[in-house]
C-alpha positions, 0 to 999 in steps of 0.5 A: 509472522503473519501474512500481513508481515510476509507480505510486506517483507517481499515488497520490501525485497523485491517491489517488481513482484509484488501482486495487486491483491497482496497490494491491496491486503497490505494497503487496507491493513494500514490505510483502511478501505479504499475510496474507490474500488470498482476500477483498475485504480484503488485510493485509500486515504491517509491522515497529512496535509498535502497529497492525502492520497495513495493510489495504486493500479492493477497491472495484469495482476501485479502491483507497479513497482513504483507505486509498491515504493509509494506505499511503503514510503506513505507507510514509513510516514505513518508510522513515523508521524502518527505512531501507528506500528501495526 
């Protein structure tokens, strides 16, 4: 299992502790660079209609739990609509 994978199965675990960093590795593998990088914010881009966005923050080097929950949610809707299984 790659580090990807490990770290996808942890925020599926347990979202409260998830680190920013594993965030963004996670969210780069999926969505592709960020828009915006040099802030605590990062926006990656996704490919619907509608809130085309994922943002996620940094919060003293961890992940928001509830924006772990978004990610996953953007990255089940991926995979379901566009058949992107990576």
């Amino acid at each position: 299992m790659g580090k990807i994978e490990n770290i996808f199965a942890q925020m599926n675990h347990c979202p409260k502790n998830v680190r920013f960093k594993d965030l963004c590795m996670v969210c780069d593998y999926y969505f592709g660079n960020a828009r915006q990088r040099g802030s605590s914010h990062r926006i990656y881009k996704t490919p619907w209609q509608g809130d085309p966005r994922v943002n996620i923050q940094n919060n003293k080097g961890k992940a928001k739990a509830y924006q772990v929950k978004q990610v996953l949610m953007a990255i089940e809707r991926l995979e379901v609509n566009y058949g992107t299984e990576k």
